[in-house]
N, CA and C atoms as an extended XYZ file, in Angstrom:
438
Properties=species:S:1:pos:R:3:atomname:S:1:resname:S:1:resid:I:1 pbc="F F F"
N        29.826       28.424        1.552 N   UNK     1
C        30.599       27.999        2.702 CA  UNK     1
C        32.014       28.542        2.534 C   UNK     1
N        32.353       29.264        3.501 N   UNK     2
C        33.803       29.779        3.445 CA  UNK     2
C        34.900       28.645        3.345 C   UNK     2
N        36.069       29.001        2.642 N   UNK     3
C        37.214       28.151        1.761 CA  UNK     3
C        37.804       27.398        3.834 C   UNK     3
N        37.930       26.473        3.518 N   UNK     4
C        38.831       25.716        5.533 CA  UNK     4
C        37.309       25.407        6.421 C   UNK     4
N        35.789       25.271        5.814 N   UNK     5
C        35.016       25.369        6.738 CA  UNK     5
C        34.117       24.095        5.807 C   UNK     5
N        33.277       23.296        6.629 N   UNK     6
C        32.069       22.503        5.894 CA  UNK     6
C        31.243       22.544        6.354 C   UNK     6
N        29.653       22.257        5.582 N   UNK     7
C        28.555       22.527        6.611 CA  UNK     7
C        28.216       21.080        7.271 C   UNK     7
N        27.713       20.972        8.505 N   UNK     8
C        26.871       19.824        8.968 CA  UNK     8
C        25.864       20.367        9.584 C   UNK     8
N        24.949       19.049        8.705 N   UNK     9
C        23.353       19.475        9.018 CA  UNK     9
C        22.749       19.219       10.212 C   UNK     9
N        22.074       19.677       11.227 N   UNK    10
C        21.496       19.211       11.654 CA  UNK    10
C        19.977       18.887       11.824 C   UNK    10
N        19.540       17.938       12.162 N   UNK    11
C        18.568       17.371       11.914 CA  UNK    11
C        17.677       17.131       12.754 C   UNK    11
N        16.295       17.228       12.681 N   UNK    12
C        15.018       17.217       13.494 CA  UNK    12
C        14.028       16.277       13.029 C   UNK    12
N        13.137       15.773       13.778 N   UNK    13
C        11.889       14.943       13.117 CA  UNK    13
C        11.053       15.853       13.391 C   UNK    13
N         9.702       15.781       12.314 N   UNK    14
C         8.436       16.395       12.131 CA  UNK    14
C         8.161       15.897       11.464 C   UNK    14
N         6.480       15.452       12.628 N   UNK    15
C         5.699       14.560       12.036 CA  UNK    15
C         6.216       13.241       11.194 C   UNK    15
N         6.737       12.655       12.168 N   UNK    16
C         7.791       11.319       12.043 CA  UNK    16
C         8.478       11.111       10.817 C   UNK    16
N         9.171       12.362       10.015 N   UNK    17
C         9.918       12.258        9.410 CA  UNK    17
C        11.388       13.313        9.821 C   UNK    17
N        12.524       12.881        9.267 N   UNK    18
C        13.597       13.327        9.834 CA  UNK    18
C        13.624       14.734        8.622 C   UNK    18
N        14.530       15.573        9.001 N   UNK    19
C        14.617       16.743        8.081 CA  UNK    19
C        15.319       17.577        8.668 C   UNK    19
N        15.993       18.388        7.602 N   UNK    20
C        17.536       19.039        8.417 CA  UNK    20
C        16.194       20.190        8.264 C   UNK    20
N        17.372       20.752        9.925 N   UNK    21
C        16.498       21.998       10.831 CA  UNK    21
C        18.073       23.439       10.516 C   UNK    21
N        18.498       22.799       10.528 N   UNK    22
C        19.781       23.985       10.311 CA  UNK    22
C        20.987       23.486       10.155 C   UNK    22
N        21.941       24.001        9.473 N   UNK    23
C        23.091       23.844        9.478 CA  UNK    23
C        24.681       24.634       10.082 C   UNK    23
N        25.443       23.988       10.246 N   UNK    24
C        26.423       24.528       11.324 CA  UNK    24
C        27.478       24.517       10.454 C   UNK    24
N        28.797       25.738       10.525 N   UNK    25
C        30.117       25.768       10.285 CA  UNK    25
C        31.075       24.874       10.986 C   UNK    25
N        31.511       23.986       10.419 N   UNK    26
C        32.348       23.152       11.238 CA  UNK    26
C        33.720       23.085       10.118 C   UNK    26
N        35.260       23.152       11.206 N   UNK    27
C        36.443       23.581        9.738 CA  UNK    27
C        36.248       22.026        9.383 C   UNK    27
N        36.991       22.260        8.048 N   UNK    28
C        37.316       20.903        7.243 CA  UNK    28
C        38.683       20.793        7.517 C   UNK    28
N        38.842       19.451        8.280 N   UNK    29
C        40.424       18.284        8.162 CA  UNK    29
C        41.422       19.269        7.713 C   UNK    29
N        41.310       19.452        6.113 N   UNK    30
C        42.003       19.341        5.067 CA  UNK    30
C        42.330       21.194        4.120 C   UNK    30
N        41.119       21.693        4.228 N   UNK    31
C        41.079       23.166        3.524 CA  UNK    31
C        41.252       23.650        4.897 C   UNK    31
N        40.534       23.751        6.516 N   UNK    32
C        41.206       24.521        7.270 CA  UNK    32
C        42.382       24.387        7.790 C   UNK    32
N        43.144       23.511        7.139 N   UNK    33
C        44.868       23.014        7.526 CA  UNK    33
C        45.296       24.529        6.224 C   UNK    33
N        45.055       24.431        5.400 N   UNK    34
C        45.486       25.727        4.578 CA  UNK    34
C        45.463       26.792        5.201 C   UNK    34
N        44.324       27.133        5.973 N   UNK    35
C        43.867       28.345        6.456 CA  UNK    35
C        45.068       28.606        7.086 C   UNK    35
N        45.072       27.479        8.479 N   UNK    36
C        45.920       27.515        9.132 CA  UNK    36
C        47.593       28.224        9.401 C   UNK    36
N        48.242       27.565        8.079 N   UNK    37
C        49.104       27.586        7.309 CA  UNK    37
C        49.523       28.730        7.046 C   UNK    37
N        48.557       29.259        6.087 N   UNK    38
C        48.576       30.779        5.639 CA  UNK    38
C        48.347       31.780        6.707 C   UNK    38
N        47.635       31.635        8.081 N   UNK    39
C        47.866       33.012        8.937 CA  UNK    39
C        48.908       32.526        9.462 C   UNK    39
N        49.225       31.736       10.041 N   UNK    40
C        50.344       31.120       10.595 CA  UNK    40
C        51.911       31.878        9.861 C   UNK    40
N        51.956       31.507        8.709 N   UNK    41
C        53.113       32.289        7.410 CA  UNK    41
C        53.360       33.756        7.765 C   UNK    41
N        51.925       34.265        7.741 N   UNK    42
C        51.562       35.572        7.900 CA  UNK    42
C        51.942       36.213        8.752 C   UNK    42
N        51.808       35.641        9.928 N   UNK    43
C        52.172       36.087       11.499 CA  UNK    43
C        53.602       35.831       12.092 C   UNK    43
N        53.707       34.769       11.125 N   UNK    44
C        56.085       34.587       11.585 CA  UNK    44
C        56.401       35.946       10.988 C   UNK    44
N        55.914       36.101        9.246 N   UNK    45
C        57.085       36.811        8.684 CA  UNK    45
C        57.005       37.771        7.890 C   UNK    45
N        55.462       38.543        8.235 N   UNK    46
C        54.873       39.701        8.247 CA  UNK    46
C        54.491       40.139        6.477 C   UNK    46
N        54.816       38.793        5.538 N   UNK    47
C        55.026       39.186        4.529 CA  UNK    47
C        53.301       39.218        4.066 C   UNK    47
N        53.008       40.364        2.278 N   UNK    48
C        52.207       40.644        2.064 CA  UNK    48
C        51.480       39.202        0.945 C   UNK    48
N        50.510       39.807        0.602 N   UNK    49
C        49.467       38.950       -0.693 CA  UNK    49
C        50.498       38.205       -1.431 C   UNK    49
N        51.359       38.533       -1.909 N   UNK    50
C        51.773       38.171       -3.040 CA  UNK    50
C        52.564       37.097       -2.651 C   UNK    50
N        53.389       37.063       -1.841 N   UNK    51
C        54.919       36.599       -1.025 CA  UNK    51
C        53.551       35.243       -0.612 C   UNK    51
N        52.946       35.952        0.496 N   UNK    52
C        51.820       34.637        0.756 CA  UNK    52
C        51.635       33.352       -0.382 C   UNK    52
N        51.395       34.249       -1.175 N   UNK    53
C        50.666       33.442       -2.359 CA  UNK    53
C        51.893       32.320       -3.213 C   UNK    53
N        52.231       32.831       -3.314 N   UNK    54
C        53.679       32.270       -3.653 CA  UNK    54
C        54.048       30.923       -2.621 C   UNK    54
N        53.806       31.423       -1.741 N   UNK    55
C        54.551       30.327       -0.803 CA  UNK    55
C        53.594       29.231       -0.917 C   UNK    55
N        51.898       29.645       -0.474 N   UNK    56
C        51.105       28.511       -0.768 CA  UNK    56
C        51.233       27.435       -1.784 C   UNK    56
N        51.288       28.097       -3.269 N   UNK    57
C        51.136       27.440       -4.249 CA  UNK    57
C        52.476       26.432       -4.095 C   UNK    57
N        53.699       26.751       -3.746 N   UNK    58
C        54.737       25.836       -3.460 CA  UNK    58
C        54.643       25.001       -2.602 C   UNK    58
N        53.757       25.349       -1.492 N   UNK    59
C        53.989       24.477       -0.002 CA  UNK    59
C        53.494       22.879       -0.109 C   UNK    59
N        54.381       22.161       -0.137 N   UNK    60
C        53.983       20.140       -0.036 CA  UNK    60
C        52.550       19.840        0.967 C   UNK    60
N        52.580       20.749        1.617 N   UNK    61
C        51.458       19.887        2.546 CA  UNK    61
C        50.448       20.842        1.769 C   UNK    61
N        49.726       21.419        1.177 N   UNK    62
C        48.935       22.117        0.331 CA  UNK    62
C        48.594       21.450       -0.517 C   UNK    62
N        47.341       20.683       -0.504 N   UNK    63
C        46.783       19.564       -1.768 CA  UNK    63
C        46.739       20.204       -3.052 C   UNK    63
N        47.354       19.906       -4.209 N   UNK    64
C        47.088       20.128       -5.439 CA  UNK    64
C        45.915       20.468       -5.871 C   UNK    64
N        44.621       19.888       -5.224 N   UNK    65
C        43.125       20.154       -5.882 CA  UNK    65
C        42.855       21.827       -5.239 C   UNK    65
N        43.547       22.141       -4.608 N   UNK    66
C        43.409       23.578       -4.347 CA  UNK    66
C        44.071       24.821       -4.894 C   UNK    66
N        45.021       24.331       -5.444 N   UNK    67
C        45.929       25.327       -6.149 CA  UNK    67
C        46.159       25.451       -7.557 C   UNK    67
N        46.104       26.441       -8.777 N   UNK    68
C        46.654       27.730       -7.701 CA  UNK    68
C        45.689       28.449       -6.944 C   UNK    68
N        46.576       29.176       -6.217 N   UNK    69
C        45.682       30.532       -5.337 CA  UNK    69
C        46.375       31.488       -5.989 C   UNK    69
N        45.245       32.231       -5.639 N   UNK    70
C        45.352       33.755       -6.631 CA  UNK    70
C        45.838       34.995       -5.494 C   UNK    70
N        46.385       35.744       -5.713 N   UNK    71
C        46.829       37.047       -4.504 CA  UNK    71
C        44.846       37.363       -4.029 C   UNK    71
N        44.240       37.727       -4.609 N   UNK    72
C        42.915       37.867       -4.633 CA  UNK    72
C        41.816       37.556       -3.458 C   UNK    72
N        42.260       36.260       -3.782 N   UNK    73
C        41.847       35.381       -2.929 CA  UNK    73
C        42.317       34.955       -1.613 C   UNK    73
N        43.849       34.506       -1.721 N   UNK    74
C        44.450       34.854       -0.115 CA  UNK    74
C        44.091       36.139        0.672 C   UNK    74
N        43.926       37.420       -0.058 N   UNK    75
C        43.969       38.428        0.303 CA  UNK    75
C        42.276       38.564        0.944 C   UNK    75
N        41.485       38.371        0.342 N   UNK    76
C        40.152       37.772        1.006 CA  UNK    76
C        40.040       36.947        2.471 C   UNK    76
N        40.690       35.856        1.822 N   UNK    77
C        40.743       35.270        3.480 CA  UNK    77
C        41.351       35.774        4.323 C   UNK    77
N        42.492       36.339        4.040 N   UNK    78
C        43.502       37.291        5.397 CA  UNK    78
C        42.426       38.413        5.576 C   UNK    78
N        41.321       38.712        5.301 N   UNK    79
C        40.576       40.346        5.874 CA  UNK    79
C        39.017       39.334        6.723 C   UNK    79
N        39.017       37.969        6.365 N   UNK    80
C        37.494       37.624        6.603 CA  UNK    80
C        37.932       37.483        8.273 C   UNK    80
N        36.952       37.835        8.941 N   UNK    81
C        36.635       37.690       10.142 CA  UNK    81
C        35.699       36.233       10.348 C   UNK    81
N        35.484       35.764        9.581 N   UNK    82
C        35.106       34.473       10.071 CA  UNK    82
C        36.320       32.961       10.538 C   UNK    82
N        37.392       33.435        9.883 N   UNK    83
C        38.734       32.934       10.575 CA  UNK    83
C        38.712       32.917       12.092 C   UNK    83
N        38.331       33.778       12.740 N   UNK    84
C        38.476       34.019       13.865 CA  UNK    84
C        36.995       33.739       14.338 C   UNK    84
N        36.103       33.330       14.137 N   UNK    85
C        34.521       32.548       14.411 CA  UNK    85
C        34.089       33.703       14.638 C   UNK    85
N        34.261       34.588       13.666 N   UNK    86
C        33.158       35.854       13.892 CA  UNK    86
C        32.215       36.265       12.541 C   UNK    86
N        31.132       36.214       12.297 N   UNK    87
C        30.301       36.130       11.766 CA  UNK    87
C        29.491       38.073       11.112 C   UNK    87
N        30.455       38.336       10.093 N   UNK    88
C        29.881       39.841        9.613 CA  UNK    88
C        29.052       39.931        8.584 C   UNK    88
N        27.683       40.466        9.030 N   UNK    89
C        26.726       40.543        7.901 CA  UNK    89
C        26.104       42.224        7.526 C   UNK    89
N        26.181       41.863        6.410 N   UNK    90
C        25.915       43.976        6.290 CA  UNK    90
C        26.911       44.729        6.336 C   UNK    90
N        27.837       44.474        5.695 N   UNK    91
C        29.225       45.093        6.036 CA  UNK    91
C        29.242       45.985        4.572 C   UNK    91
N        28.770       45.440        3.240 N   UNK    92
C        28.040       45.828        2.121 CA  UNK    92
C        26.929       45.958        1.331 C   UNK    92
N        26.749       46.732        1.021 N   UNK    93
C        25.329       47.357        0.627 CA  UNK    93
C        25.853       47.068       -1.637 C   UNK    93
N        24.730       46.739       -2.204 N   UNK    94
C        24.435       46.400       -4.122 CA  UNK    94
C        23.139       46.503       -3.999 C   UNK    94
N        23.499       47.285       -5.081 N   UNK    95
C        22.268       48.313       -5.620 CA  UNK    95
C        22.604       47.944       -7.642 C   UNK    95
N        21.821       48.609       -7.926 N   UNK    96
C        21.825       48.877       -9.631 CA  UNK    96
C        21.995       50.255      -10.099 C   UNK    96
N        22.732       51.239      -10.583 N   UNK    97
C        22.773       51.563      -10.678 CA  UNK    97
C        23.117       52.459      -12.257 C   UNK    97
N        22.685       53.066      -13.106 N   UNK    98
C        22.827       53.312      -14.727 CA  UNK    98
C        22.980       51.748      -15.187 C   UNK    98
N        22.030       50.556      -15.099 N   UNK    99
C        22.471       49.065      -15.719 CA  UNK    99
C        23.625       48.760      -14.756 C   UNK    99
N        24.460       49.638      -13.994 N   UNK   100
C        25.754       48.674      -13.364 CA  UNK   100
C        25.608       48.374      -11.994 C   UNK   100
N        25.935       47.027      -11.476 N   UNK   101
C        26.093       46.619       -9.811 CA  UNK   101
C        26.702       47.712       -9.193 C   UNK   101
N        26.307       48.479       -8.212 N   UNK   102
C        27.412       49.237       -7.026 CA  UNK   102
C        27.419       48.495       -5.860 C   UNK   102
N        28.452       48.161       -5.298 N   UNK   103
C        28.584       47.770       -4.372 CA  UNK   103
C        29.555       49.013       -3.329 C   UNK   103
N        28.802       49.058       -2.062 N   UNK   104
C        29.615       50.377       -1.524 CA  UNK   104
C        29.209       49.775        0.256 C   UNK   104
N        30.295       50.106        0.385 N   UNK   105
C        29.940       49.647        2.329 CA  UNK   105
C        29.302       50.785        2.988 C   UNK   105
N        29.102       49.971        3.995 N   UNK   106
C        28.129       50.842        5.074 CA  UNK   106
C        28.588       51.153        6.176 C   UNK   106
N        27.833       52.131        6.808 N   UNK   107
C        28.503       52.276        8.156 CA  UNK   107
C        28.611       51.945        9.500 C   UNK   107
N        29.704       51.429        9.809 N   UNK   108
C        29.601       50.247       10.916 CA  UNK   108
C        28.747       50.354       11.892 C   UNK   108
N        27.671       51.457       12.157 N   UNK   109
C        26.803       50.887       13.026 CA  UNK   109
C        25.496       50.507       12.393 C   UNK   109
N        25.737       50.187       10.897 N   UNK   110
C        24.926       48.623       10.162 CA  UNK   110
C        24.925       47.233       10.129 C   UNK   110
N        26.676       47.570       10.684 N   UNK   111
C        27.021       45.967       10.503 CA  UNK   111
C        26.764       45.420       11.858 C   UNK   111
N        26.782       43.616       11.596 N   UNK   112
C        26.178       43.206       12.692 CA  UNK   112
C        27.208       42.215       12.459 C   UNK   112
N        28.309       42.283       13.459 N   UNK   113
C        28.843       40.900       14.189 CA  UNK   113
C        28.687       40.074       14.617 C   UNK   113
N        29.155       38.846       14.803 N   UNK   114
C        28.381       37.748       15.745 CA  UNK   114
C        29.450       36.922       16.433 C   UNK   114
N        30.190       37.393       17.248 N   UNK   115
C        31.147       36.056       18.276 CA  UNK   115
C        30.893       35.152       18.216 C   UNK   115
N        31.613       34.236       18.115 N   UNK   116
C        31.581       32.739       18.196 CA  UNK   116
C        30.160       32.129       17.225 C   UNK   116
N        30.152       32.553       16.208 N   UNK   117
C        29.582       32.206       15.376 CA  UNK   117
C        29.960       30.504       15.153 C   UNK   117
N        31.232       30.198       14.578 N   UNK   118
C        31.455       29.359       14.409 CA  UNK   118
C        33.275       28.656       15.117 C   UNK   118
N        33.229       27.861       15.079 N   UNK   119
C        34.551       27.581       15.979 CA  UNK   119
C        35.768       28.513       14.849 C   UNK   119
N        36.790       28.780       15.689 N   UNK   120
C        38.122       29.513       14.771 CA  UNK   120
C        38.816       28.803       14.107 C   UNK   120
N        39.528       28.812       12.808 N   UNK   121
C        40.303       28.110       12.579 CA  UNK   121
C        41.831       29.073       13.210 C   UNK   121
N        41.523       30.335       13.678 N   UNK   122
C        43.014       31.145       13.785 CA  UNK   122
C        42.514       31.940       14.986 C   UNK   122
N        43.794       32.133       16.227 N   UNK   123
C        43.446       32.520       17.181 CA  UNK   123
C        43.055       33.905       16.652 C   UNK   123
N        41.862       34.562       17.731 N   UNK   124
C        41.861       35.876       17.575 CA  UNK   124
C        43.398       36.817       17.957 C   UNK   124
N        44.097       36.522       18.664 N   UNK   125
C        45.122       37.184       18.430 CA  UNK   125
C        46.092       37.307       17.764 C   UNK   125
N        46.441       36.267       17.421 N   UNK   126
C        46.902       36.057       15.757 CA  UNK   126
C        45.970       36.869       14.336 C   UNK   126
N        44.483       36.834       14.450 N   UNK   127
C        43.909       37.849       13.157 CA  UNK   127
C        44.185       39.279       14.071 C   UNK   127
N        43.910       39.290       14.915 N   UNK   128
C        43.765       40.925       15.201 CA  UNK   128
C        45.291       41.823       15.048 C   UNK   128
N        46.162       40.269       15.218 N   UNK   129
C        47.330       41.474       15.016 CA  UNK   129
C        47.803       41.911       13.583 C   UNK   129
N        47.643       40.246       12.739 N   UNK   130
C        47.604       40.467       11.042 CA  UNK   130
C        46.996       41.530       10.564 C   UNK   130
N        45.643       42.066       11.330 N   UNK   131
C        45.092       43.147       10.722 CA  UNK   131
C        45.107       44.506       11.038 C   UNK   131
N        45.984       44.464       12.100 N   UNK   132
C        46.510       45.945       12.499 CA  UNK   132
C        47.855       46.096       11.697 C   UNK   132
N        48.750       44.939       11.219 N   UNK   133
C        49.744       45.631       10.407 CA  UNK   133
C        49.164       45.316        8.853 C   UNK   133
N        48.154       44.723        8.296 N   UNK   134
C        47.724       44.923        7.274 CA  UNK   134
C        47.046       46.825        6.982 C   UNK   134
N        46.085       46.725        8.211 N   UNK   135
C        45.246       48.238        8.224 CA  UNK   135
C        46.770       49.508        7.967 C   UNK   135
N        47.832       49.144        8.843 N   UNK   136
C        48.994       49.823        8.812 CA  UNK   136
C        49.596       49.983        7.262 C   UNK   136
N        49.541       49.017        6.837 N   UNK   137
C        49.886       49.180        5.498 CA  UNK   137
C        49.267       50.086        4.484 C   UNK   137
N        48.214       49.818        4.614 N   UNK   138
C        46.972       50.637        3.933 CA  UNK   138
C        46.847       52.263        3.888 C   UNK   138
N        47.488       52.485        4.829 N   UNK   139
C        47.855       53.880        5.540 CA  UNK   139
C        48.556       54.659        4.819 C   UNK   139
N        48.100       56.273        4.059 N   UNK   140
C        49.207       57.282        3.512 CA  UNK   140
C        50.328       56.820        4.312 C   UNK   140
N        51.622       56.857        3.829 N   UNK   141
C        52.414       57.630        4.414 CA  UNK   141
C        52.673       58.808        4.764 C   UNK   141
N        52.948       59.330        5.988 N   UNK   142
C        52.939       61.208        6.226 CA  UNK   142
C        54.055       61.711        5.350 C   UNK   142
N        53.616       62.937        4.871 N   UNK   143
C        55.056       63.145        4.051 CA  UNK   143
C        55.280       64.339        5.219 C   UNK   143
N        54.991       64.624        6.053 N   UNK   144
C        55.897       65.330        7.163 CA  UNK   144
C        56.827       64.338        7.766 C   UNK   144
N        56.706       62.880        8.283 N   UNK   145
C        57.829       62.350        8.798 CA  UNK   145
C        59.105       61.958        7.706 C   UNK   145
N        59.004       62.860        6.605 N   UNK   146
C        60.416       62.974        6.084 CA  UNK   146
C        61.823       63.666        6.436 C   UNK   146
């Protein structure tokens, strides 16, 4: 279950006994108030992993049983698209390879999205813009615009 999300079961009878039939993403109170928090940070003041991270581990309304956070890990949740109730499966491909795990992505017309998978804890316009100046970051710099 992703870190701001809990599952609830839902439940069916068969053959007059009750029994969970599936379960649903629903945020949690308490871990998706973090979530919150952290794109929220993200989106005032454009700062990266680290600066993030920093601030979390300081922030009062941030329960102790959660911290610390690692750059790692913030940095995980700032790229997951399930923040935004979108649901990506197949986005990576593990294999074995000489005894070692490879893990190597695929190409996006493998992956399979899913809208409204689960409710958002962060508007989509709030992730989509975090991740156009994150993707921006990521970016050579040209050494012609010197």
């Amino acid at each position: 279950v992703p870190f701001g999300y809990t599952l609830r079961s839902i439940l069916t009878e068969r053959n007059g006994r009750t029994e969970v039939d599936y379960s649903v993403l629903e945020p949690d109170p308490v871990a998706g108030r973090v979530i919150t928090l952290l794109y929220s940070r993200a989106y005032e003041t454009g700062h990266g992993c680290t600066s993030l991270t920093k601030w979390l581990n300081a922030h009062p309304e941030v329960p102790g049983e959660f911290k610390p956070f690692n750059e790692q890990t913030v940095n995980g949740w700032l790229k997951s698209e399930i923040y935004k109730g979108v649901m990506v499966w197949e986005e990576y491909s593990t294999g074995v390879v000489d005894d070692r795990r490879v893990i190597e992505k695929n190409p996006e017309s493998m992956v399979l999205r899913v809208p409204g998978f689960c409710p958002p804890l962060v508007d989509e316009a709030v992730w989509d813009a975090l991740d156009e100046v994150r993707r921006a970051r990521r970016r050579p710099a040209d050494p012609s615009a010197d």
